[in-house]
N, C-alpha and C positions, 0 to 999 in steps of 0.2 A: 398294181393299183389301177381303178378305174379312173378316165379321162371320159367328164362331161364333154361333147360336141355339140358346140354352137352352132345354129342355123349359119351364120355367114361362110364356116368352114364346111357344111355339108351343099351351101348355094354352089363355092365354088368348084367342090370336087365334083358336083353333078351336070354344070354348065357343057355343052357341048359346044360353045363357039371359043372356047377357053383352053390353051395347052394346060392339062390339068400334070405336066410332068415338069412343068417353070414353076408349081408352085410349093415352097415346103411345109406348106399344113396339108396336103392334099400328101404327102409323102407318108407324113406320120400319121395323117386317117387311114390309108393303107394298112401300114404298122400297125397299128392298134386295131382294126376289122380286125388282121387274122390272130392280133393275137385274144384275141376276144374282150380285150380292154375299154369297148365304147361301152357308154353312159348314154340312154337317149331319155330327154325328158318327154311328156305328150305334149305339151306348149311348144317345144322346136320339131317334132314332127309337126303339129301343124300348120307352122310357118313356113315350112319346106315345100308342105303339101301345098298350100293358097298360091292364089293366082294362075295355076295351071291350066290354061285356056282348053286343050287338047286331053281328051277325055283318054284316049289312049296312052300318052304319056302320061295322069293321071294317075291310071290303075299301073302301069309298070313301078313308076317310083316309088308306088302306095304300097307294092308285093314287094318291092328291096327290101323299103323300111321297115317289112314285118319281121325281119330275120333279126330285129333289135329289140326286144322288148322293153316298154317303157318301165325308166325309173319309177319305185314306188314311192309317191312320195303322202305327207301326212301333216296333219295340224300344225305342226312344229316347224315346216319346212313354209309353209307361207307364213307365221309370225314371223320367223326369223328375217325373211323374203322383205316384210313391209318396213321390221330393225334396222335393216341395211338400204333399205330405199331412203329413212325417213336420217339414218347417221351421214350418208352419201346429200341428202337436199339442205341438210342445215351447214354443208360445208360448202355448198355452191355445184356441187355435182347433180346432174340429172339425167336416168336411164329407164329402161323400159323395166315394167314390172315382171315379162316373162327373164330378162339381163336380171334382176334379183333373184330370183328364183333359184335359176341356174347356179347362183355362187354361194345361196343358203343351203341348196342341196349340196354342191359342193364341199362346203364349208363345215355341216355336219355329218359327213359320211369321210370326209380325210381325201376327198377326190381332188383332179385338178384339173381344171378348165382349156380348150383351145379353142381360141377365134380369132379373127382378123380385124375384131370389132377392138375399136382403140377406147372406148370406154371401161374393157373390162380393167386395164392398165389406172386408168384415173379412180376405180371401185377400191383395187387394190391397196391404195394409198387411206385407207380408211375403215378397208373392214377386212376379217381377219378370209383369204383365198387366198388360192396359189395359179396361176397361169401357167400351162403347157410352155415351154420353151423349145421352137423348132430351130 
């Protein structure tokens, strides 16, 4: 089964001021590269990509990330996207719209999500995802 990767868990495993071997989502992105189980969306590549001051590191992390081809995604994948923003706000929850996305695509393809982002956990309680468990 494929496992969507959240920008938080691709920020950390890429950090270099970071023991990326204390952390266990960075274990199981490992685990999942080789086993060829990543999910990448275009909306967390390019949140991965922003803010990269240094043009060289830039282009290196922008050639990693080619080795993952972005999920396809379609009509259906943002309706459901704005269901689950709009089921998620009327219960007092509030996330970012590319965090919808991620768990609609999820959600209609049978996949399952890892991040370190504690909102995925408060989504869960209201719309129908599964979260990685490391």
């Amino acid at each position: 089964m494929k496992v969507i990767v959240d920008t938080s868990v691709w920020s950390l495993a890429l950090r270099r001021n970071y023991k990326v071997d204390d952390s266990p989502h960075v274990a199981v992105l490992r685990e999942l590269i080789t086993d060829g189980r990543v999910a990448l969306l275009g909306a967390v590549r390019q949140e991965v990509l922003s803010g990269i001051r240094d043009a060289n590191q830039y282009n290196q992390l922008k050639n990693y990330l080619r080795a993952f081809p972005n999920l396809e995604l379609d009509m259906e994948d943002y309706e459901l996207a704005s269901e689950f923003y709009n089921i998620c706000r009327s219960n007092g929850i509030q996330g970012a719209n590319t965090d919808f996305l991620i768990c609609s695509a999820a959600a209609r393809r049978n996949y399952t999500i890892i991040s370190t982002d504690k909102d995925f956990e408060n989504f869960s309680q209201h719309i129908p995802m599964t979260l990685f468990q490391c």
